[in-house]
mmCIF file of the N, C-alpha and C atoms, coordinates in Angstrom:
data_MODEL
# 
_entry.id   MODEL 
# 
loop_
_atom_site.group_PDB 
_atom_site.id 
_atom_site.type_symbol 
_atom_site.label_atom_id 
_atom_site.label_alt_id 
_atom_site.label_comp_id 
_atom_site.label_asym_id 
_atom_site.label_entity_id 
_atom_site.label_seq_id 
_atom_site.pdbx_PDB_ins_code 
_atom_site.Cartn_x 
_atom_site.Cartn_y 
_atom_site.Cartn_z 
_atom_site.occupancy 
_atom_site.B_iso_or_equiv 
_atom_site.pdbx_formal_charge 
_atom_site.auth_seq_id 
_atom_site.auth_comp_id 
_atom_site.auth_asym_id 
_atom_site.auth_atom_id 
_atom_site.pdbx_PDB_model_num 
ATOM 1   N N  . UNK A 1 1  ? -24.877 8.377  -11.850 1.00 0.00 ? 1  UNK A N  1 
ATOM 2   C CA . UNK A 1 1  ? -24.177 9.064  -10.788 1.00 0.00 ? 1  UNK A CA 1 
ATOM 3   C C  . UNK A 1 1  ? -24.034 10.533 -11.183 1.00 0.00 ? 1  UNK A C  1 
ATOM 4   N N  . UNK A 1 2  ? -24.092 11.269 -10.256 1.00 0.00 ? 2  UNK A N  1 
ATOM 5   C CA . UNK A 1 2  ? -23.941 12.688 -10.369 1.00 0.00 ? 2  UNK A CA 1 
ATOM 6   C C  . UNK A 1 2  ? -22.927 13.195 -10.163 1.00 0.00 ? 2  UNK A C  1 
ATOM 7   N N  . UNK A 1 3  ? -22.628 14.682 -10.512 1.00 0.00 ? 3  UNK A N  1 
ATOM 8   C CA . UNK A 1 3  ? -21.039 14.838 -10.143 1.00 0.00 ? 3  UNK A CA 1 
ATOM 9   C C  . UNK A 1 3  ? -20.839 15.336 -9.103  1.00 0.00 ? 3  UNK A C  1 
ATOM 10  N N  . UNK A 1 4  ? -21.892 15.524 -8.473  1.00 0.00 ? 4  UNK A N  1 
ATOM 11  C CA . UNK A 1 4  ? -21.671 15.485 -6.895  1.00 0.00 ? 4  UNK A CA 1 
ATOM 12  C C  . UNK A 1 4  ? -21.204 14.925 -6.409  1.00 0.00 ? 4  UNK A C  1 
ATOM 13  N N  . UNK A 1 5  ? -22.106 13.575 -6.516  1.00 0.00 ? 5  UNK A N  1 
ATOM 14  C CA . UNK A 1 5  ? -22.129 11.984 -6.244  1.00 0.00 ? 5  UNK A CA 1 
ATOM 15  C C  . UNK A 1 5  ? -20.235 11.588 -6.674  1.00 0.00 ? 5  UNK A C  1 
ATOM 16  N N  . UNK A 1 6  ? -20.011 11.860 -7.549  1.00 0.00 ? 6  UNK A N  1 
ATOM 17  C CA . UNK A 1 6  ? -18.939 11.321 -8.209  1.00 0.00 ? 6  UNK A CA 1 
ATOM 18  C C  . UNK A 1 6  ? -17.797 12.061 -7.323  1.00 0.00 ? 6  UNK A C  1 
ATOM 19  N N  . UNK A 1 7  ? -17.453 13.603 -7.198  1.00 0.00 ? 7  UNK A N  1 
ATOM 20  C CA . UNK A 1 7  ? -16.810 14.371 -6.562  1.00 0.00 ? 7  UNK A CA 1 
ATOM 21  C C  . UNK A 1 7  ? -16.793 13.822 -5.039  1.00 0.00 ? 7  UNK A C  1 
ATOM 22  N N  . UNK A 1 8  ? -17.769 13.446 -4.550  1.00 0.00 ? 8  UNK A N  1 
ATOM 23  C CA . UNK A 1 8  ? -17.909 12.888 -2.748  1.00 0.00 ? 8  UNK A CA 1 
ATOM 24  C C  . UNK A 1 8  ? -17.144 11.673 -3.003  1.00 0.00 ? 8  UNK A C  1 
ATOM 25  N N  . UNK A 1 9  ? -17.042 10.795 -3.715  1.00 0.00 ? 9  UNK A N  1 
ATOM 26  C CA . UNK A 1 9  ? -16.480 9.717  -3.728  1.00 0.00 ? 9  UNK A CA 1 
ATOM 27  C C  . UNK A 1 9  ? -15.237 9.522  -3.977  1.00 0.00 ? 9  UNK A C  1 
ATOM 28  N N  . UNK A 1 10 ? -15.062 10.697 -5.283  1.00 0.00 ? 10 UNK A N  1 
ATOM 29  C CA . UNK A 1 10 ? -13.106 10.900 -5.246  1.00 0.00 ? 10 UNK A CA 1 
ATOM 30  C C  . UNK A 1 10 ? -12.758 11.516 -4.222  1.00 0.00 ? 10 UNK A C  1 
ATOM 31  N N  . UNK A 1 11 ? -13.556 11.851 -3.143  1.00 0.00 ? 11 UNK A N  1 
ATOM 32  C CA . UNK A 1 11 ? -12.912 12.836 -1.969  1.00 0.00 ? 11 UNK A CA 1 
ATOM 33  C C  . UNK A 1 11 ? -12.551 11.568 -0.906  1.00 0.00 ? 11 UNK A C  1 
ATOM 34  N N  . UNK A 1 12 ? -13.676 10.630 -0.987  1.00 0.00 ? 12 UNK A N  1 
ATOM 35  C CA . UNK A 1 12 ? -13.620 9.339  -0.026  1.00 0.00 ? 12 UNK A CA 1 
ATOM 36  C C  . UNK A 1 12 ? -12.110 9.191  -0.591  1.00 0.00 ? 12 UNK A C  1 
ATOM 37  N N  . UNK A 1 13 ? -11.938 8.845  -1.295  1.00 0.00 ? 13 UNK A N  1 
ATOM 38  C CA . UNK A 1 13 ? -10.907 7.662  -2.245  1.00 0.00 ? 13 UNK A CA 1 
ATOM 39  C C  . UNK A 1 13 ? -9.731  8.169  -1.577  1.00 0.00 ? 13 UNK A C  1 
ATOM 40  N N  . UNK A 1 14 ? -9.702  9.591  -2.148  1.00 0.00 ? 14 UNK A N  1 
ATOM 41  C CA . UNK A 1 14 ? -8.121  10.768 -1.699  1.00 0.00 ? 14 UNK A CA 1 
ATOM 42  C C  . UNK A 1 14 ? -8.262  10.836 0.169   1.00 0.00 ? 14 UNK A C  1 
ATOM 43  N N  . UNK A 1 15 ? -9.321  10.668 0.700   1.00 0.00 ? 15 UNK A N  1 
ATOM 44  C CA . UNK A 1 15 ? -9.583  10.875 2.124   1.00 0.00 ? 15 UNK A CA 1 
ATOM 45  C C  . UNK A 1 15 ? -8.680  9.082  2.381   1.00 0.00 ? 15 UNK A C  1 
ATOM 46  N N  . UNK A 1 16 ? -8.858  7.825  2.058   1.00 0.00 ? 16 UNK A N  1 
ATOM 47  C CA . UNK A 1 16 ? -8.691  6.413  2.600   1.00 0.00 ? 16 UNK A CA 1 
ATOM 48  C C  . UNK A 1 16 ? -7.498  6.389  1.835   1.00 0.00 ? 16 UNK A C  1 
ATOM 49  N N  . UNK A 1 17 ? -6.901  6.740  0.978   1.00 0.00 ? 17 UNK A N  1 
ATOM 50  C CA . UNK A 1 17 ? -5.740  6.626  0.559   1.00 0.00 ? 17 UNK A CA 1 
ATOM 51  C C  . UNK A 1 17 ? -4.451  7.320  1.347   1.00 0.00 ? 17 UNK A C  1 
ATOM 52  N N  . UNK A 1 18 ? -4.921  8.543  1.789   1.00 0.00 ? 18 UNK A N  1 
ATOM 53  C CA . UNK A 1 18 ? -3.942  9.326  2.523   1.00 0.00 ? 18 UNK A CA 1 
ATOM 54  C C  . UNK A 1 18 ? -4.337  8.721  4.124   1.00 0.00 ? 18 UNK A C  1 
ATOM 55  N N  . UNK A 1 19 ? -5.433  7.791  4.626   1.00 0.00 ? 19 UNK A N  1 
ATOM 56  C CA . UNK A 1 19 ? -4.959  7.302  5.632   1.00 0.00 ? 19 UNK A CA 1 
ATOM 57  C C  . UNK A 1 19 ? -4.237  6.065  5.772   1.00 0.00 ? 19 UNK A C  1 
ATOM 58  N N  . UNK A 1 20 ? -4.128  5.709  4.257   1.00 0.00 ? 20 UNK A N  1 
ATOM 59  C CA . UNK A 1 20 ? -3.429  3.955  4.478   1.00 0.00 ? 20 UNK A CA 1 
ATOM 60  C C  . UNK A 1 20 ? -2.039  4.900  4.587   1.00 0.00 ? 20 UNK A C  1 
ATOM 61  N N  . UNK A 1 21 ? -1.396  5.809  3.673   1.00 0.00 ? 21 UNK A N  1 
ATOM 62  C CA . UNK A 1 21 ? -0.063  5.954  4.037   1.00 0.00 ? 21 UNK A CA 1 
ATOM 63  C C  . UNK A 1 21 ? 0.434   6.618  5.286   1.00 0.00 ? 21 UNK A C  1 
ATOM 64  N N  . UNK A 1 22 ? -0.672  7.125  5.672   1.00 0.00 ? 22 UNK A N  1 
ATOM 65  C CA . UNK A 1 22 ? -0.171  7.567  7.023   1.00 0.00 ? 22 UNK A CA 1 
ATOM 66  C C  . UNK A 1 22 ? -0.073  6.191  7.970   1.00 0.00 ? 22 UNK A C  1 
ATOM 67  N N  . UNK A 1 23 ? -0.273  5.426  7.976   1.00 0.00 ? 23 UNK A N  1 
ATOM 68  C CA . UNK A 1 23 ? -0.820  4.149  8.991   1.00 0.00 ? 23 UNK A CA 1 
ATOM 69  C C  . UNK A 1 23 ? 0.134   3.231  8.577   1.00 0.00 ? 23 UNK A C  1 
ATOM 70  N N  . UNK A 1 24 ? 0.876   3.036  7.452   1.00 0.00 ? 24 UNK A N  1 
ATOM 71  C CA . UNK A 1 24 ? 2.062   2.909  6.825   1.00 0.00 ? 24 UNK A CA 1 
ATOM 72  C C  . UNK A 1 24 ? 3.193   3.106  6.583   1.00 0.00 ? 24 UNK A C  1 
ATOM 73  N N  . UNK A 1 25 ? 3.572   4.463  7.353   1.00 0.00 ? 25 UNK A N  1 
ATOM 74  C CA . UNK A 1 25 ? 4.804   5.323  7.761   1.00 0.00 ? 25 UNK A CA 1 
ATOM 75  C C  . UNK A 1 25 ? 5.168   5.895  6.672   1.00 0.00 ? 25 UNK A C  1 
ATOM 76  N N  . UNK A 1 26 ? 4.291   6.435  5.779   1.00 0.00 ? 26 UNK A N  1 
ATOM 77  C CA . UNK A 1 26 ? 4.821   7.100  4.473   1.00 0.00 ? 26 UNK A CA 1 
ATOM 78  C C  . UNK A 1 26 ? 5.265   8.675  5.008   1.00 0.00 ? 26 UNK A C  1 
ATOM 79  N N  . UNK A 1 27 ? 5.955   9.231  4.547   1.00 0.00 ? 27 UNK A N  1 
ATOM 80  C CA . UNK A 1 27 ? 6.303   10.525 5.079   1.00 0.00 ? 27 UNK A CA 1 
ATOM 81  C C  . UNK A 1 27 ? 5.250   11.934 4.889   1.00 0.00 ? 27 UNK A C  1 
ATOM 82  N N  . UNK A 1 28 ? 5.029   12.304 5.833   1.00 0.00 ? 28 UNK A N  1 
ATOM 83  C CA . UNK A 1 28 ? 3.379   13.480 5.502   1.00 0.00 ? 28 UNK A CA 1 
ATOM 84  C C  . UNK A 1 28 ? 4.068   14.672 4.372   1.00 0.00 ? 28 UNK A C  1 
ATOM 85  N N  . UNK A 1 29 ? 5.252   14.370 4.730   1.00 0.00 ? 29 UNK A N  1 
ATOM 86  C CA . UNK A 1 29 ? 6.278   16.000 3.805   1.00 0.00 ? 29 UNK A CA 1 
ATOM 87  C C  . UNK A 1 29 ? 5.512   15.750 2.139   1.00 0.00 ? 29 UNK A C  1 
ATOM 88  N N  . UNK A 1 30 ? 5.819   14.018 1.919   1.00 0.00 ? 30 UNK A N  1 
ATOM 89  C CA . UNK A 1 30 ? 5.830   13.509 0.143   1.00 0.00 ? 30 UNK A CA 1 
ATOM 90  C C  . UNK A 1 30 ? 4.260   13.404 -0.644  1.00 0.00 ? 30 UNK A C  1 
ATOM 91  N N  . UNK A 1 31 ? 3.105   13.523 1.024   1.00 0.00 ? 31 UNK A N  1 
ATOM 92  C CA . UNK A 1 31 ? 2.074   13.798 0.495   1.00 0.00 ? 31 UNK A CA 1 
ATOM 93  C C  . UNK A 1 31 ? 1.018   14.522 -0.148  1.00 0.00 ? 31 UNK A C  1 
ATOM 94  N N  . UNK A 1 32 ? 0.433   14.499 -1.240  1.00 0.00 ? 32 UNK A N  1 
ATOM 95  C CA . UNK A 1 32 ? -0.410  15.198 -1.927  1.00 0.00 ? 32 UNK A CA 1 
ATOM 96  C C  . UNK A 1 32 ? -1.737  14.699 -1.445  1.00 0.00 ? 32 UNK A C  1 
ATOM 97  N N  . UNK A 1 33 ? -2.448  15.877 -1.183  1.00 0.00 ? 33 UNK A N  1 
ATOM 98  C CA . UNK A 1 33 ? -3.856  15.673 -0.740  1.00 0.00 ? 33 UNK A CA 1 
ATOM 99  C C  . UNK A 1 33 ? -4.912  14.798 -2.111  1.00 0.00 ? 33 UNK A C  1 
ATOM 100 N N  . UNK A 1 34 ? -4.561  16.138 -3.107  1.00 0.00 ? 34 UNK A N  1 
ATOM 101 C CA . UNK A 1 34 ? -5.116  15.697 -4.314  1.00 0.00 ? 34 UNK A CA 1 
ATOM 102 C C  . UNK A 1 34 ? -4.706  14.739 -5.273  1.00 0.00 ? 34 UNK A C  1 
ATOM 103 N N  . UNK A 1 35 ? -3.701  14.446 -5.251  1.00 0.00 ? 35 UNK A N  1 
ATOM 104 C CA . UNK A 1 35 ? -2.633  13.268 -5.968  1.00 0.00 ? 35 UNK A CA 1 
ATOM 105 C C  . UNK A 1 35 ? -2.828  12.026 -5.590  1.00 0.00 ? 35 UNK A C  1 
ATOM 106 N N  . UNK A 1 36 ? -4.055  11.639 -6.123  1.00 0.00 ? 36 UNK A N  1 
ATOM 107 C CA . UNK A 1 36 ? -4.394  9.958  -5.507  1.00 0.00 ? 36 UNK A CA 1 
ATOM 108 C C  . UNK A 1 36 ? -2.494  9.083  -5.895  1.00 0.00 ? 36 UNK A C  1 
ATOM 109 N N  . UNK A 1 37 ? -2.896  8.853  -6.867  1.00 0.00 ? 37 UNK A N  1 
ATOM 110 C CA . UNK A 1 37 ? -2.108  8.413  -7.984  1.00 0.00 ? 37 UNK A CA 1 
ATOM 111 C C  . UNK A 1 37 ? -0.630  8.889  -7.602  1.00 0.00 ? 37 UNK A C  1 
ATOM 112 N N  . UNK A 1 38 ? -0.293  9.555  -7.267  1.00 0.00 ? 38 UNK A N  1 
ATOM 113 C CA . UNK A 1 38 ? 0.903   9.942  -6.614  1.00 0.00 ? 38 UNK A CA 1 
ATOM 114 C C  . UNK A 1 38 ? 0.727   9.298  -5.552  1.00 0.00 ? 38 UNK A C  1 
ATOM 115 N N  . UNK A 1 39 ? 0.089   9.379  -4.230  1.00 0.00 ? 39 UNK A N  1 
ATOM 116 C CA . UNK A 1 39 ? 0.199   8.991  -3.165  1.00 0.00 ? 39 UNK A CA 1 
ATOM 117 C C  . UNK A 1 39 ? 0.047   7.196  -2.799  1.00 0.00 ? 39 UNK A C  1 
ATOM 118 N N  . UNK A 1 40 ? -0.460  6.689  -3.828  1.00 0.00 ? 40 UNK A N  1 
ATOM 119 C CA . UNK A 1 40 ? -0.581  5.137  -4.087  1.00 0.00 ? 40 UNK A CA 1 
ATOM 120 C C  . UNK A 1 40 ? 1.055   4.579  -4.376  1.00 0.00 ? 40 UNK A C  1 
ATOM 121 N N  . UNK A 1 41 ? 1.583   5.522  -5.186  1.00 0.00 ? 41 UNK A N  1 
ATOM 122 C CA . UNK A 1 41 ? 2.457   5.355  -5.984  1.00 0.00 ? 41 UNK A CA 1 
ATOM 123 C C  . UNK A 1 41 ? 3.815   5.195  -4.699  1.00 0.00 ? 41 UNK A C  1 
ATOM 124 N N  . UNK A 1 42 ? 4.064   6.052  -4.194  1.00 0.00 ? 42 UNK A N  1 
ATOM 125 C CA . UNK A 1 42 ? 4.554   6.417  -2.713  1.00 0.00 ? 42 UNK A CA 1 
ATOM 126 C C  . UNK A 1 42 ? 4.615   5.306  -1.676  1.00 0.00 ? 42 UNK A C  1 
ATOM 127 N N  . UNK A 1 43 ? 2.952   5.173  -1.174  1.00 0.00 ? 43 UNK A N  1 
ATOM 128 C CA . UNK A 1 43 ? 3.068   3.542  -0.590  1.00 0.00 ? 43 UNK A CA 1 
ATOM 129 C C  . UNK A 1 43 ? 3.394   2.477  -0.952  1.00 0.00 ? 43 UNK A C  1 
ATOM 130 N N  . UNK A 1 44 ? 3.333   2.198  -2.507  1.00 0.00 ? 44 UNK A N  1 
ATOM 131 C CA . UNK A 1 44 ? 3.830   0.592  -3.196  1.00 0.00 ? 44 UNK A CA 1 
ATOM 132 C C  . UNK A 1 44 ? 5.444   1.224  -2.968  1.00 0.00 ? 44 UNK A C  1 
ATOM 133 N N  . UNK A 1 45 ? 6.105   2.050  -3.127  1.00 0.00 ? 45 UNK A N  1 
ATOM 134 C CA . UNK A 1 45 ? 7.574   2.380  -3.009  1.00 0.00 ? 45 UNK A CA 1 
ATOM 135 C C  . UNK A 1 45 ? 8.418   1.762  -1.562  1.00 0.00 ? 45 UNK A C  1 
ATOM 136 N N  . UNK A 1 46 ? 8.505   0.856  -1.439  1.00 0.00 ? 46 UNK A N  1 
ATOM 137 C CA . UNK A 1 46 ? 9.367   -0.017 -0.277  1.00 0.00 ? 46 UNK A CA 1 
ATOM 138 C C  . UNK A 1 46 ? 10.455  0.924  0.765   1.00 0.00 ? 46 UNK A C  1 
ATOM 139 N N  . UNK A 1 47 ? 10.785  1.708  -0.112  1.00 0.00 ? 47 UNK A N  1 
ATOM 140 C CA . UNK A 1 47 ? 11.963  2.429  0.203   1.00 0.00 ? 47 UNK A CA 1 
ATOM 141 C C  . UNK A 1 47 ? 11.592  3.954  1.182   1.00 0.00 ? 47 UNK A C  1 
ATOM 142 N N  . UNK A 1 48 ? 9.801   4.377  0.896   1.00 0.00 ? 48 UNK A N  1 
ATOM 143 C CA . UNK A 1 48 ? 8.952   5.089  1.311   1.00 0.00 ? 48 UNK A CA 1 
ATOM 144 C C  . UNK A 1 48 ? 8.501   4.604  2.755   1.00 0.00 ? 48 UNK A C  1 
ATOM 145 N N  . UNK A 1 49 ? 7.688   3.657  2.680   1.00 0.00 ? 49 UNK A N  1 
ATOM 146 C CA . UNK A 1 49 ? 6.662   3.172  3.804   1.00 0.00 ? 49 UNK A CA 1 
ATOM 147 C C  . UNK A 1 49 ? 7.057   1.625  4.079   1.00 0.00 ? 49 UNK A C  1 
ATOM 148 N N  . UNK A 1 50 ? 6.087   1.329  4.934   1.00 0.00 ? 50 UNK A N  1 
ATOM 149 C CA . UNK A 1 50 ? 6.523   0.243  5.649   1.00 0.00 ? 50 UNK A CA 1 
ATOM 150 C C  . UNK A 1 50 ? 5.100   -0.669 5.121   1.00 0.00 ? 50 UNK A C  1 
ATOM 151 N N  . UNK A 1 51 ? 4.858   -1.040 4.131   1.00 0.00 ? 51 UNK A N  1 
ATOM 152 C CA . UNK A 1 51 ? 3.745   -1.443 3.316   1.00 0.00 ? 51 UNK A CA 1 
ATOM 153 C C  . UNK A 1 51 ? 3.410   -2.741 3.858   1.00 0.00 ? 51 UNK A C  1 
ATOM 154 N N  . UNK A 1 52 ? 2.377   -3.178 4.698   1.00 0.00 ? 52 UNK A N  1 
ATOM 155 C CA . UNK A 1 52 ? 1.779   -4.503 5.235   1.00 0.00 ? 52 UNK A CA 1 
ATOM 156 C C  . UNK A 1 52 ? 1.860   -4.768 6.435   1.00 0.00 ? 52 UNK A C  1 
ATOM 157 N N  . UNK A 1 53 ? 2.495   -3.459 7.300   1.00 0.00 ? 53 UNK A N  1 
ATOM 158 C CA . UNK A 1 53 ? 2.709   -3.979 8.860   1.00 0.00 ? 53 UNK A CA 1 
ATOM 159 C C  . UNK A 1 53 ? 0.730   -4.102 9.341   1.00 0.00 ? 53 UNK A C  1 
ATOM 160 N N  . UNK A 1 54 ? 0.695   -4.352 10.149  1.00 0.00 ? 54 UNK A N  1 
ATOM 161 C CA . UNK A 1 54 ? 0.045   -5.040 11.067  1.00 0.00 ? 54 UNK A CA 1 
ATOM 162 C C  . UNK A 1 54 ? -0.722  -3.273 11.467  1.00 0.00 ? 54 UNK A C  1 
ATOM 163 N N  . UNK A 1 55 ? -1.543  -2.989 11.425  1.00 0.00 ? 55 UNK A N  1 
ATOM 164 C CA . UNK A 1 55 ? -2.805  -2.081 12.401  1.00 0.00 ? 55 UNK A CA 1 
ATOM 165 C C  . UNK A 1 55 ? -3.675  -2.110 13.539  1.00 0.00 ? 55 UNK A C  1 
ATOM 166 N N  . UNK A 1 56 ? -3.545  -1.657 14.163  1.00 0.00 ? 56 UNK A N  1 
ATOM 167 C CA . UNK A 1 56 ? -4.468  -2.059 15.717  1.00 0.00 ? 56 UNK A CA 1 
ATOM 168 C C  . UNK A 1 56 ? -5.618  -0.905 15.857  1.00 0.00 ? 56 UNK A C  1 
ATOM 169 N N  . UNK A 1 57 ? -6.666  -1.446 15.816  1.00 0.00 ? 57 UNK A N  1 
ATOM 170 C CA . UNK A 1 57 ? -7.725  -0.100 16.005  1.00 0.00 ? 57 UNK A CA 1 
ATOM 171 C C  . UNK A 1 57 ? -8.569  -0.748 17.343  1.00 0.00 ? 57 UNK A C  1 
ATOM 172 N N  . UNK A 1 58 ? -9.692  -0.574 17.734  1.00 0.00 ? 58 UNK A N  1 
ATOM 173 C CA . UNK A 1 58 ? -10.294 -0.562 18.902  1.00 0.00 ? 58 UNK A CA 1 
ATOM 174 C C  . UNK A 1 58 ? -11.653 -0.203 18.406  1.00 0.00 ? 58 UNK A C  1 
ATOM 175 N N  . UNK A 1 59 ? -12.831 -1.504 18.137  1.00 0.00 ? 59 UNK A N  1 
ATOM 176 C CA . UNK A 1 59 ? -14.236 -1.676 18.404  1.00 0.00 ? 59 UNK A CA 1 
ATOM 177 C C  . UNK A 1 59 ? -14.677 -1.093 18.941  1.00 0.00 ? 59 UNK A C  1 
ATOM 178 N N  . UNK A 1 60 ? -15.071 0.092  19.664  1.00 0.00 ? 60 UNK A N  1 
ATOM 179 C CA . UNK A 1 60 ? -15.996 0.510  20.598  1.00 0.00 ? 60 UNK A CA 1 
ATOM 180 C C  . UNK A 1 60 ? -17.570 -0.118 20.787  1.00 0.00 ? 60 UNK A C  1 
ATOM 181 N N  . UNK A 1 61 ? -17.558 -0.805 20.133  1.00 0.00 ? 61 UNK A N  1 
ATOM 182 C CA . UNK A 1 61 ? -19.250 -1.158 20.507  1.00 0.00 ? 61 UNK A CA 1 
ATOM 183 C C  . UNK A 1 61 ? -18.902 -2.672 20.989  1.00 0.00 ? 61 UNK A C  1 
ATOM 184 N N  . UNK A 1 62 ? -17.876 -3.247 21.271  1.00 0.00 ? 62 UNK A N  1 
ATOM 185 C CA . UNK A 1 62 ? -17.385 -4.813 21.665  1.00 0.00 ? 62 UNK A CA 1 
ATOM 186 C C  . UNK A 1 62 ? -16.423 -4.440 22.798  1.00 0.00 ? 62 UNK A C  1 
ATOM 187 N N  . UNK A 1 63 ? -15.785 -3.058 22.339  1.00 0.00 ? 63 UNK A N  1 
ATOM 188 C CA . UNK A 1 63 ? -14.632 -3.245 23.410  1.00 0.00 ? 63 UNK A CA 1 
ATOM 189 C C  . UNK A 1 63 ? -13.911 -4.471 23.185  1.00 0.00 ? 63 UNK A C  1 
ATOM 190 N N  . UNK A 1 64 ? -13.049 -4.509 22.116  1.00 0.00 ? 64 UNK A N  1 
ATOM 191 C CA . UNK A 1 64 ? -11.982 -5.515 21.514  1.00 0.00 ? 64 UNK A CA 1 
ATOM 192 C C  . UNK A 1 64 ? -11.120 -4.699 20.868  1.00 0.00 ? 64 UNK A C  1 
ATOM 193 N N  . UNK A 1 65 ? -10.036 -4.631 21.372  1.00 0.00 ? 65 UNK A N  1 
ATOM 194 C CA . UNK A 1 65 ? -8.599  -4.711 20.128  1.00 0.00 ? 65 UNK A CA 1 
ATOM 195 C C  . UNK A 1 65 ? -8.353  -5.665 19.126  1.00 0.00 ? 65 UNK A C  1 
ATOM 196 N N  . UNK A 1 66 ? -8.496  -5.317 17.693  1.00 0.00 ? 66 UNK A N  1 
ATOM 197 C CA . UNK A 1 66 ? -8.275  -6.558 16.662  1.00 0.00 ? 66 UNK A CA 1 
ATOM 198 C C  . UNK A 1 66 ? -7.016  -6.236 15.820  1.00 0.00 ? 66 UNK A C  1 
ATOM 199 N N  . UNK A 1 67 ? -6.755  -6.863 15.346  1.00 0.00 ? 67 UNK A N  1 
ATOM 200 C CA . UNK A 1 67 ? -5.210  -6.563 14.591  1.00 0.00 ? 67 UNK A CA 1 
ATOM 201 C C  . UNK A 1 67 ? -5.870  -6.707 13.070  1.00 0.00 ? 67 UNK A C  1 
ATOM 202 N N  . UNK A 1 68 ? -5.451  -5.863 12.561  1.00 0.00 ? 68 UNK A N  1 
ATOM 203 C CA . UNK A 1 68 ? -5.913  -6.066 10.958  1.00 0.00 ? 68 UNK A CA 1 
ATOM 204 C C  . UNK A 1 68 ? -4.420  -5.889 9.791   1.00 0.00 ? 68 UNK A C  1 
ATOM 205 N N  . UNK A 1 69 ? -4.692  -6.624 8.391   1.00 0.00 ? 69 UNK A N  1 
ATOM 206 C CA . UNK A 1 69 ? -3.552  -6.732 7.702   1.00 0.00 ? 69 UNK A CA 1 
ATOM 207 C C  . UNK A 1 69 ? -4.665  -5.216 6.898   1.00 0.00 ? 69 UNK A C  1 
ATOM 208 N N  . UNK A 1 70 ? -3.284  -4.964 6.033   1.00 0.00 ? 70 UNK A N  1 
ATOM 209 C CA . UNK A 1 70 ? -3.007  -3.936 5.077   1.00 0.00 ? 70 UNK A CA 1 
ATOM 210 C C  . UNK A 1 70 ? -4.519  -3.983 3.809   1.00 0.00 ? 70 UNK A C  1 
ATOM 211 N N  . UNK A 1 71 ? -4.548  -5.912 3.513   1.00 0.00 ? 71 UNK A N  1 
ATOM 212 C CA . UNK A 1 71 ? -5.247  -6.142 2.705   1.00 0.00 ? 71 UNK A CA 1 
ATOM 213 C C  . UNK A 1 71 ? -6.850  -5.673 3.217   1.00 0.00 ? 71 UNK A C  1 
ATOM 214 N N  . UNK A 1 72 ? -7.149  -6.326 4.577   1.00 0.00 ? 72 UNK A N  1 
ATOM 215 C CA . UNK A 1 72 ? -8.224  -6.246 5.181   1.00 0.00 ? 72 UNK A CA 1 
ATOM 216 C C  . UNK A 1 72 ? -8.548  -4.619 5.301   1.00 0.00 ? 72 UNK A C  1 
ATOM 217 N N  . UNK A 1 73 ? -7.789  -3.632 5.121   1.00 0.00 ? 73 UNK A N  1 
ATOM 218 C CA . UNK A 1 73 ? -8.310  -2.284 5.243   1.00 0.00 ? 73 UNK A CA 1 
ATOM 219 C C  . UNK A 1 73 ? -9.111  -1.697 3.735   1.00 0.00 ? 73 UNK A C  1 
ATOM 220 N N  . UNK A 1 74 ? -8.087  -2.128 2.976   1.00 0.00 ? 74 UNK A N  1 
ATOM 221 C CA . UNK A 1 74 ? -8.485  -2.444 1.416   1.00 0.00 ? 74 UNK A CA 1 
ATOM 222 C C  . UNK A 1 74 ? -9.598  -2.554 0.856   1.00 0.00 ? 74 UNK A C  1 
ATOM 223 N N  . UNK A 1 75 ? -9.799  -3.410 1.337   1.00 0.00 ? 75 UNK A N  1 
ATOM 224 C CA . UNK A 1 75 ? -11.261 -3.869 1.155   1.00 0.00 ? 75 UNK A CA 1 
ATOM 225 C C  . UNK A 1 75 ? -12.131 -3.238 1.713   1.00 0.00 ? 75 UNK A C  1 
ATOM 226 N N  . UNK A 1 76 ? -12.053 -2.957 3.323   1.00 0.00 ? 76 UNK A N  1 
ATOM 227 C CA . UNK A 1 76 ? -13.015 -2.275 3.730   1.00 0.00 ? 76 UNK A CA 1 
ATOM 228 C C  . UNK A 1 76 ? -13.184 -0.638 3.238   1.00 0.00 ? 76 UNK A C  1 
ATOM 229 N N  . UNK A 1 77 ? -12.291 -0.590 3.086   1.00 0.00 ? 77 UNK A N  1 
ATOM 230 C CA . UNK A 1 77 ? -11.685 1.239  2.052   1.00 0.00 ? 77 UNK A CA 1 
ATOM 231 C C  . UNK A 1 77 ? -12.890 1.005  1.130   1.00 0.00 ? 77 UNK A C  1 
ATOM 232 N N  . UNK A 1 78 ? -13.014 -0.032 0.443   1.00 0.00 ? 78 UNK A N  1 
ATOM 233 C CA . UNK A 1 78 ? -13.573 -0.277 -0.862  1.00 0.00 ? 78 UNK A CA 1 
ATOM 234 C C  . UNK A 1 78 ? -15.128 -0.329 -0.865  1.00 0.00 ? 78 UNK A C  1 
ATOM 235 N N  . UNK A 1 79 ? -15.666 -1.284 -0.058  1.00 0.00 ? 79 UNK A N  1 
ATOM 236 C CA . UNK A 1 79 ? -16.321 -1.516 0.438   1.00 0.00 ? 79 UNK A CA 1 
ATOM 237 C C  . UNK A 1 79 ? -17.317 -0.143 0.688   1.00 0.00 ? 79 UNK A C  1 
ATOM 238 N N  . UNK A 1 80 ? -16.474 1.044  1.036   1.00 0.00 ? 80 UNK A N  1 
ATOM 239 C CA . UNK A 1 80 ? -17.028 1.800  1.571   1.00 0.00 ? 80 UNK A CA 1 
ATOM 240 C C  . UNK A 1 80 ? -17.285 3.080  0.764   1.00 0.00 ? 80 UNK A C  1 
ATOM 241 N N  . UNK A 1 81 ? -17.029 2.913  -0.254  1.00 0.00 ? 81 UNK A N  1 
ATOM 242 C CA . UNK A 1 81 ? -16.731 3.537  -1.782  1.00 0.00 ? 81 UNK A CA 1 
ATOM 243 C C  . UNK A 1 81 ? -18.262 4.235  -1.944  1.00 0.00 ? 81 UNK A C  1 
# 
């Protein structure tokens, strides 16, 4: 891997991390763009976010509303690494 390669991917990581806490009700004030590790830290905090509610996004190529858990984004976050 290159450090290109490597740099695009910590950008993915810091890019899917700062959308789970937004999608989570973490507060935008406590977020660090660059602070993976901070901002992980933030969402596991109970007292922060609302960690496991339920997400609704919209298929466009089915035209379906699906409900997805916290875990199922996770993965696909990962997945997409």
């Amino acid at each position: 891997m290159t450090d290109t390669q490597f740099a695009h991917r910590v950008a993915k990581l810091n890019s899917n991390v700062l959308h789970l806490c937004y999608t989570q009700n973490v507060n935008p004030e406590l977020l660090h763009p660059a602070r993976t590790l901070h901002n992980i830290l933030l969402l596991l905090n109970t007292e922060v976010s609302d960690l496991g509610r339920y997400l609704m996004y919209l298929n466009e190529q089915v035209r379906k509303v699906y409900f997805v858990s916290l875990t199922q984004v996770v993965e696909i976050c990962i997945k997409n690494l």
